[in-house]
N, C-alpha and C positions, 0 to 999 in steps of 0.2 A: 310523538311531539314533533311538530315543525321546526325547519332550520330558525324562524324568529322565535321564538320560545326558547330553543337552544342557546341562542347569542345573548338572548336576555337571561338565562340561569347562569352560562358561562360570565357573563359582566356581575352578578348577584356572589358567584363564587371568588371573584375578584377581588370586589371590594368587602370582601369577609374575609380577605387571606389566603382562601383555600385554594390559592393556585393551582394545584395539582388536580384539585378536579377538574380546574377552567382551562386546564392546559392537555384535559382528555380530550373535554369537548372538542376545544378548537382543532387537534388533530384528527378525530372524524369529520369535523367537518367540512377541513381540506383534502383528508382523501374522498370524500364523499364528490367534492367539487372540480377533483381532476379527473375522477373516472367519468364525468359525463363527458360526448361526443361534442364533437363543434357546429354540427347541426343543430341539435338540441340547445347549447348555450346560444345558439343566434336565436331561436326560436325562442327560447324563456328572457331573454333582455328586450325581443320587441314583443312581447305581450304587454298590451295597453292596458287590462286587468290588473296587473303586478308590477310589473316595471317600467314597460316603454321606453329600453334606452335604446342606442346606437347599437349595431353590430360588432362596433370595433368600440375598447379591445376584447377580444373574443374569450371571456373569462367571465366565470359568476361575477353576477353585481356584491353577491355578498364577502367573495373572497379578502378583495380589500379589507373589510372590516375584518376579517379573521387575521390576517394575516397583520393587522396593524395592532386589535389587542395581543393577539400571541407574542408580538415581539416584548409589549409592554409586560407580559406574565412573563417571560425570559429574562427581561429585566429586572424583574422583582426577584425571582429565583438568582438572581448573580450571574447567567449563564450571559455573556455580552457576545460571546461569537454567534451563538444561535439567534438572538435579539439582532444581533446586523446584517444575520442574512437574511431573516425575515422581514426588514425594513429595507434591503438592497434587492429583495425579491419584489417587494409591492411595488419600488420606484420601477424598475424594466415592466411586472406585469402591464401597473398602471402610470404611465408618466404624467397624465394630468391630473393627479389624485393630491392634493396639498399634503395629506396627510403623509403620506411614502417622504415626501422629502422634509416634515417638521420631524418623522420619528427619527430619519435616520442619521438627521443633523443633530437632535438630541442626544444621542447614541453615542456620535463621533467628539463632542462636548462633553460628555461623560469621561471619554477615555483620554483627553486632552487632545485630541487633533482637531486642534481650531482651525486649522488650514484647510481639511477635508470636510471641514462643516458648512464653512463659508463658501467654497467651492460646491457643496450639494445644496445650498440654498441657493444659489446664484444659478444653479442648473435648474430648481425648479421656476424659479423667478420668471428664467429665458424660455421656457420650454413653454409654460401657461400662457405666457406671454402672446407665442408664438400663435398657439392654438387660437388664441381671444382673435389676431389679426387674421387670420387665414380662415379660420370656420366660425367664428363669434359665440365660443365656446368659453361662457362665462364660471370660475370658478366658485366656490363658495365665497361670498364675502370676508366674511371671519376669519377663517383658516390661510384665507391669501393675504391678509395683512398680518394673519402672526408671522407667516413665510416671509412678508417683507422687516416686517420688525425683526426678525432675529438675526436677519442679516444686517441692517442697520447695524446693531450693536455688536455682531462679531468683528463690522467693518472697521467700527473704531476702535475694535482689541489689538485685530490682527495689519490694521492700520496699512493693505495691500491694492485692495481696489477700493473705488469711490464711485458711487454712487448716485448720478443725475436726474433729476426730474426734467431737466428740459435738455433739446439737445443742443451741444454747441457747436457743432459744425453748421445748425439752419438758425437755431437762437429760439427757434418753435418749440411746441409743446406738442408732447405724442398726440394719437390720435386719441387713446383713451385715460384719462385722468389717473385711474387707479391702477395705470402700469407705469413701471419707472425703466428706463433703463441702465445697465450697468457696463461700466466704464473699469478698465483695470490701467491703472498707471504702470511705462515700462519701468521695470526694474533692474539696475545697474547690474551686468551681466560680473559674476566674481571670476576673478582672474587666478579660482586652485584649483588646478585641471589635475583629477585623477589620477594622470597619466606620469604625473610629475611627482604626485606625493605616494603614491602604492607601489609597492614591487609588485613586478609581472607577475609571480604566482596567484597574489591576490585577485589582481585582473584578472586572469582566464577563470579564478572560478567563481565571477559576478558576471564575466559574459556568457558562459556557459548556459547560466539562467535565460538567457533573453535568446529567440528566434533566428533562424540565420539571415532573416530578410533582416531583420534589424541590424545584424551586424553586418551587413552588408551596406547600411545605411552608413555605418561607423566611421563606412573607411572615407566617406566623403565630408567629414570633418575638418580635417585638417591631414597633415603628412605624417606629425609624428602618432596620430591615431591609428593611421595606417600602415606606419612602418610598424608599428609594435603589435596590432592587431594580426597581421599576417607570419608575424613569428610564433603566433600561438597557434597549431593544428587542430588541437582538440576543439574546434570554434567552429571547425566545420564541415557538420555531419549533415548525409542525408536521410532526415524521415520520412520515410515514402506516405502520405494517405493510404485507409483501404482501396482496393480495387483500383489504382493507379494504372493506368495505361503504359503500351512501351514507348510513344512519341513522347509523354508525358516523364517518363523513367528517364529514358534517353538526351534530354535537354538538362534534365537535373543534373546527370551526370557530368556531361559535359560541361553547364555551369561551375561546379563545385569543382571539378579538373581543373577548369581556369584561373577560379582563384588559388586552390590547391596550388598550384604548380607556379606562384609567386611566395611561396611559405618555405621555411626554411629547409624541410623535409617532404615537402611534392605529396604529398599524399590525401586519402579523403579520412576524415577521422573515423565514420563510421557510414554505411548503410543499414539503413530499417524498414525492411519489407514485410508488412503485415498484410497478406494475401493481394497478389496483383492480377487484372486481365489475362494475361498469358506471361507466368512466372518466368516459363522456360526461353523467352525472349529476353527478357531481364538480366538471367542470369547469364546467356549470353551473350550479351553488352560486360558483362562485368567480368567475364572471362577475357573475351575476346580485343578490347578496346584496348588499344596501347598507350602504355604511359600511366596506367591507372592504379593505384597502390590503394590500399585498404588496411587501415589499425582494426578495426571490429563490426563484426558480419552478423546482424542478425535476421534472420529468414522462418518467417513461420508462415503455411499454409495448408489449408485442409487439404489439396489435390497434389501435395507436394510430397515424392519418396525419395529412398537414398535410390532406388530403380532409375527415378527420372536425372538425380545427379551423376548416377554412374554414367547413362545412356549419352548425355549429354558433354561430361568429360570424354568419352570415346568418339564424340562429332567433332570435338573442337582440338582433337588429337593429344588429349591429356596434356593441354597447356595450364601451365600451375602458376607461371610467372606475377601474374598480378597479384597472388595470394600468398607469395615470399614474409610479407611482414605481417600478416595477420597476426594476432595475438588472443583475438577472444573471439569465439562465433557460438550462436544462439543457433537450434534448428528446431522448429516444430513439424513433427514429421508426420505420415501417416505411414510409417512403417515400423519395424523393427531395424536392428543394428547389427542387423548377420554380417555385413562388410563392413562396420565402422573403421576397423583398419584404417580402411581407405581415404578417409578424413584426415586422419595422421600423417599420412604421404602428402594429401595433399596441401596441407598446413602446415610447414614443418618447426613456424615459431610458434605455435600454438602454446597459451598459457592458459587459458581459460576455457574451457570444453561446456558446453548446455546441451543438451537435447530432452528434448519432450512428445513424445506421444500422441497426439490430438484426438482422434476419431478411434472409437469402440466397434466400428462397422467394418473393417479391413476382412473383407470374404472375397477380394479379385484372386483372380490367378497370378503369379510371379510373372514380373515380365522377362521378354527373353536375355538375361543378364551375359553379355558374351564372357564367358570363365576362363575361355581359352587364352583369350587376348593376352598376348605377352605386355602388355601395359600394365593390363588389368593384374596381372599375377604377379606382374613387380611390385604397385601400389600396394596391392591387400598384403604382401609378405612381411611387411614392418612387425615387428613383433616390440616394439621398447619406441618412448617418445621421452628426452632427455628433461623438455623442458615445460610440460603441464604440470599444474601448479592446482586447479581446480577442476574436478570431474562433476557433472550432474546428471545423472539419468534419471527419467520419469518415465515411468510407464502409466497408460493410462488404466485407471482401476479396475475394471471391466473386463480387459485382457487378461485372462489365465490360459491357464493350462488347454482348457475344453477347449477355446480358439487356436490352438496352438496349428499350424500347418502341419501336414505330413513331410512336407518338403519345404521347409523354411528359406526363404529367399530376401532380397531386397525391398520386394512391393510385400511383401505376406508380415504375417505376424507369429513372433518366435518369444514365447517368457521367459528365456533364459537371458540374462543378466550380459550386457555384451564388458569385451576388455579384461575379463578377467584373466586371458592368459596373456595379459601385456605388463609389460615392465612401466614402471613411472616412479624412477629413484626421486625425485624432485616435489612428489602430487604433496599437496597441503591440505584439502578437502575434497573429503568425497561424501557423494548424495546418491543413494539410492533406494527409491519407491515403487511400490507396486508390483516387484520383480519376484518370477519365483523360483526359487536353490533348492528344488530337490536334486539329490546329487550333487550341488557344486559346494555343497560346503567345504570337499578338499581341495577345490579349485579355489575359492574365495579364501580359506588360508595360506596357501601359496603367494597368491595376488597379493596378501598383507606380510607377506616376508619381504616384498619387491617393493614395499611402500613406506620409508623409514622415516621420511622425514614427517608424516602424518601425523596432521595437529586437529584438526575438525572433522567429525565423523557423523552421518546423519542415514538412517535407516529407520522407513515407516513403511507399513504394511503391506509388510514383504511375506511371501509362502515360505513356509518350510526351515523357520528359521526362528527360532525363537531367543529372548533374554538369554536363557540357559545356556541355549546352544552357542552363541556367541561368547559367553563368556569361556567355553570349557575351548574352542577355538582357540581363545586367545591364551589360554593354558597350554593346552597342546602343542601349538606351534610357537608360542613363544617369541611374536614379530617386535622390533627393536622402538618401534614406533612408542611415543608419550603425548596423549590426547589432550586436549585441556576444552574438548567443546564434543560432547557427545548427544544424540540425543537418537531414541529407539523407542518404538513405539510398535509394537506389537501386533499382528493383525489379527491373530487368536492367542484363546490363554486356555492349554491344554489343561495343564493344573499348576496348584501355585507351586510358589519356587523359594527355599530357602537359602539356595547355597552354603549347604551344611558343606559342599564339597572343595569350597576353597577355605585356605586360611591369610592369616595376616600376612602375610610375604608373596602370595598369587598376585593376579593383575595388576603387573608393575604399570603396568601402559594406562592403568587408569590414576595415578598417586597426585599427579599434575594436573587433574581435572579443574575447570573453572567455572565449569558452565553443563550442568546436567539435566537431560529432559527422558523420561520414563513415564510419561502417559498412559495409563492404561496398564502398565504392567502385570504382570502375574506376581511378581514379588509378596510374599506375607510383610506381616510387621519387622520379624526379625530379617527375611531376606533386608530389607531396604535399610534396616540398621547393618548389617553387616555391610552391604556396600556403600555408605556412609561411613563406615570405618574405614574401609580401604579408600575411599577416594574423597573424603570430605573433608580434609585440612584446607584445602582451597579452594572451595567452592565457595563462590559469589551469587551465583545463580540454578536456582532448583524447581523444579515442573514435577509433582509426585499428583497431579490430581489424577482420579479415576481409577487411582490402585484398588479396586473393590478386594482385595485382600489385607491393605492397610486398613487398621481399625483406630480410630483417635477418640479421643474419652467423651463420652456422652452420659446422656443423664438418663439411662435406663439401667433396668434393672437385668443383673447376671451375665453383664458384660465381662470377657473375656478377658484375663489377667495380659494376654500379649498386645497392649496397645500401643502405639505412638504417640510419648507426651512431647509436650513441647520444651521442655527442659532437656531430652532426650536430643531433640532431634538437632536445638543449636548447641549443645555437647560437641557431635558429631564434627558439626558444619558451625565452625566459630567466628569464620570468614561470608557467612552469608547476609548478602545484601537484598533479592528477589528469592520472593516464596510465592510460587504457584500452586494451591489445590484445588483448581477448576472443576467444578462436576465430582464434590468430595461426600461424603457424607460428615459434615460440618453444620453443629447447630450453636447454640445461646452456651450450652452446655461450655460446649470445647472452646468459642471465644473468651470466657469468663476465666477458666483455666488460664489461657494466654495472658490474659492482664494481670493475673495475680504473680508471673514469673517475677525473681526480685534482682537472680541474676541478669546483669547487662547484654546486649547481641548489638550484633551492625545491623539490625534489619533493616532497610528502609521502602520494599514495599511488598504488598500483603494483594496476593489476586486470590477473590473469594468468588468467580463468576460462576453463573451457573450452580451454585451450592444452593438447593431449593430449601434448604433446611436453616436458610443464615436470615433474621429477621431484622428486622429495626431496634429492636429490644435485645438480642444477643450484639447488635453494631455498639450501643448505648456505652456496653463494659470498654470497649477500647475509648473511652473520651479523652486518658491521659494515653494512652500507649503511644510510646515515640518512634512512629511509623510514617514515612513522609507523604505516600500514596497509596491510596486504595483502589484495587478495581473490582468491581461491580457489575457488570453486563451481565444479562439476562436473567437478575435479581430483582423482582420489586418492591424495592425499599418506598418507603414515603419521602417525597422532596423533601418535606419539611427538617425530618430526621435526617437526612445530606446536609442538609444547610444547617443545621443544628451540630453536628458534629463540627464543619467544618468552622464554622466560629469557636466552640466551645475546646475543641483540641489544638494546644500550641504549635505542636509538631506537623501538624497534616498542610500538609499545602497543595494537594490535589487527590479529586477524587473521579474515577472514570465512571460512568453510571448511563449504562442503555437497557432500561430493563424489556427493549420491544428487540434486543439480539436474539438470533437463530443460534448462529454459527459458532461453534466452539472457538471453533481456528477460520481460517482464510488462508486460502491458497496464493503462494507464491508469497504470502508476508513472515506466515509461523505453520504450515500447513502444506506438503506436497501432493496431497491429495486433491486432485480436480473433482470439480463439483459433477456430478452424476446427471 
């Protein structure tokens, strides 16, 4: 079937209701229309057989039409975000297209922004306008006076600009009859200046949003924008571009010094180096430059080790002074953390610790790391940092054991887990992925004797280290610490796990839990009831999908007496507000059970992603369930059945639904696992 024959059944499914199939079509037929080459789309617009248009703009002739009913099948579905970007996508593709600006003024009228409508019709008005004069680029007749009629009539809603047919500064008439121009009356400028009615906290974090060129624009407002503006640091940071140059580097700096250093604290709030031309010039500018203070450092690059940071503090004579007030540094490294120490020395307000892993290719040789240096022996000696507050290690997935060097250094690659023989009385959350503890589990309990004040705990597929073994750790050694945000996730599941071996009085450190994530675990039924005994008085928040050894009630035959009901489980957990069983075995069965519960819960949302087993027909039983959101991703449900629940259930006021999702998680949001 042809893409016409297509547009024609997608419009036939349209005006039948059946949006969902007409909203298949239109998605192949814009991936269909972006993967061709721009050769190709010049060569199919000027064939005189089919099309014969212009070259520009360099986009299927049929796009616009997809893209202008897709919005309209968005809009029918209720979805208004996706409906306006696919109407703010057609105005940028095609700006002389009528249509792009009657859908997206319609759109912006739907949701009450008469002011955004008016201004998108007035932009199409000018822009066609523009073309008619310059290339005689005449638009549909029809469509260009509904474009003027709606702005007519928002003009006298919004009663802001007016609208002339003739001009009066000549008293003439344009050159072409069926274009008007438009005219905006000034408007009396109001005299409540922000500045006057919001306390300063508010301000920094409305400017924090906006660019530092713009606020740089700020300070030439007036005085007291600029006195109050430069009292606030965090306003201004440097983002470096990719592959920034050091001229380029080097001028930023010294820009942001200069305003810096009229603020009340002299300092740059932050720098953000996302791979530069030559890092190591960078960074010594930012060592070596006087005067230069720094709140937060973050440094990620594929050619970038702790080898090249060590090498480079021993050129610039392990001068540490500009890094006195740092408090939070980011590093993406291509190495391991044999010396991380070192970073401690040289940070010594350090509150917030990142480091990350990049590249799976690390096969150089160590570079020559001088060990001898009495600098260098002094730095690395730190063994305790009073005042971090947040640890992150990542390792990257790919590194094990088999990469492991023989002689682990700064440039090489080492899996053993760095910091663990460091003190950190103070640390509030620790993160670590991908690492692997053969051997250091009596290291890593030790580490959590020296960690008391620890309240967030996050471990993902880590070697040698299993649920079990963590817990019988935290028996053993007994660390004073009380968690309220855990989350472990497994990277094999040897066999399952009941914890027949603790009782009610073990894992004091889990009683105060708030927030529990067990992904994947090995846990059976009854393990995960027992540890919902010990830690589910406060839990708010629970992630049990993918426990292939949890079993919850289904409708087959000879099912196993040890299941997990749902009366069971908010028993346990009476305080739970989020239920995750992502990737569960969940069907029609086990929903039906849920709605029939008569006792009361806080539940208020329900993540069923990924459950291949969860239908439209098992959704149907939750129509009263007092649940306020559901998510959905990588389920395919029928729109219609989405938009049927959500009318038809009191309680539901949002549902997530991407049934074309991959990815269970996402890295760096709910995920420390880098993508492969």
């Amino acid at each position: 079937m042809d893409d016409d024959k297509k547009l024609e059944l997608a419009v036939i499914y349209f005006h039948n209701s059946r949006y969902d199939k007409a909203l298949t079509i239109y998605n192949e037929l814009e991936d269909a229309y972006n993967a061709l080459g721009p050769m190709l789309l010049k060569q199919l617009r000027a064939d005189a057989k089919v099309y014969n248009l212009a070259s520009i703009p360099p986009i299927h002739p049929n796009l616009p039409k997809v893209l202008d009913q897709r919005a309209a099948t968005y809009e029918k579905l209720g979805n208004f975000t996706k409906a306006l970007a696919d109407a703010r996508a057609l105005v940028a593709k095609d700006p002389l297209n009528c249509k792009g600006y009657l859908r997206l003024g319609k759109l912006l009228e739907k949701r009450g922004d008469l002011t955004s409508a008016l201004s998108t019709y007035s932009q199409g008005i000018t822009k066609i306008k523009s073309a008619f004069k310059q290339s005689k680029i005449k638009p549909p007749p029809k469509q260009y006076q509904a474009l003027k009629e709606n702005h007519e009539r928002l003009q006298a809603t919004v009663k802001t600009p007016v609208e002339h047919g003739v001009s009066e500064s000549t008293g003439k008439r344009t050159s072409s009859p069926s274009f008007s121009t438009v005219v905006y009356k000034k408007t009396r400028v109001s005299g409540r200046d922000p500045f006057n009615l919001l306390p300063l906290e508010i301000i920094e974090l409305i400017f924090r949003q906006i660019p530092l060129t713009c606020v740089l624009q700020c300070h030439l407002v007036c005085k007291r924008w600029y006195s109050s503006l430069i009292q606030l640091p965090s306003l201004y940071r440097l983002d470096c571009r990719s592959g920034v140059t050091v001229p380029q580097f080097e001028r930023g700096v010294q820009l942001v010094k200069r305003i810096s250093s009229f603020t009340r604290l002299k300092e740059i709030s932050s720098v953000k180096i996302k791979h530069a031309a030559n890092l190591e010039r960078c960074l010594r500018c930012m060592i070596t430059e006087p005067g230069l203070f720094f709140r937060n450092i973050d440094i990620s690059d594929r050619q970038f080790s702790l080898s090249s940071w060590i090498h480079l503090m021993s050129k610039t004579g392990w001068t540490t002074h500009n890094f006195k007030r740092v408090t939070k540094l980011s590093l993406g490294l291509v190495s391991s953390m044999t010396y991380g120490s070192i970073l401690l020395s040289i940070f010594p307000n350090l509150k917030r610790l990142r480091v990350l892993i990049l590249r799976s290719d690390m096969d150089r040789e160590a570079s020559n790391v001088i060990t001898t240096e009495k600098a260098f022996r002094r730095f690395s000696m730190v063994d305790s940092h009073e005042k971090l507050e947040e640890l992150v290690l990542v390792n990257h997935p790919k590194l094990n054991r088999e990469k492991q060097s023989a002689t682990p250094g700064p440039a090489t690659y080492s899996a053993v887990p760095p910091f663990l023989n460091q003190t950190f009385a103070y640390l509030v959350e620790l993160i670590m992925a991908n690492y692997d503890f053969e051997n250091r589990l009596p290291q890593l309990g030790e580490f959590f004797l020296k960690t008391p004040n620890l309240k967030r705990l996050w471990f993902e597929n880590n070697l040698s280290i299993t649920l079990l073994e963590f817990f019988q750790l935290l028996q053993n050694y007994q660390p004073s610490f009380h968690l309220e945000d855990l989350t472990f996730r497994e990277r094999y599941i040897p066999r399952a796990t009941n914890l027949v071996e603790f009782t009610s009085e073990d894992l004091h450190q889990l009683h105060d839990l708030r927030r529990l994530d067990v992904y994947g675990s090995s846990l059976t039924t009854q393990g995960l009831k027992k540890l919902l005994r010990l830690s589910g008085k406060h839990l708010t928040t629970l992630q049990i999908g993918n426990c292939c050894h949890v079993e919850w009630p289904q409708d087959i035959i000879g099912q196993q007496h040890h299941i997990l009901r749902w009366k069971t489980l908010f028993k346990y957990a009476p305080a739970l507000q989020r239920l995750s069983v992502r990737n569960s075995l969940i069907d029609q069965f086990t929903l039906s059970t849920l709605s029939q519960l008569e006792e009361p819960h806080k539940l208020e949302e329900l993540d069923l992603s990924f459950c291949s087993n969860v239908k439209g027909v098992g959704l149907l039983y939750l129509l009263q369930y007092p649940v306020k959101k559901f998510r959905l991703n990588g389920v395919d449900i029928d729109s219609q059945t989405l938009t049927y629940m959500s009318e038809r259930n009191p309680h539901l006021l949002e549902i997530e639904s991407d049934p074309r999702a991959t990815s269970i998680f996402t890295f760096g949001v709910d995920s420390w696992i880098q993508p492969l």
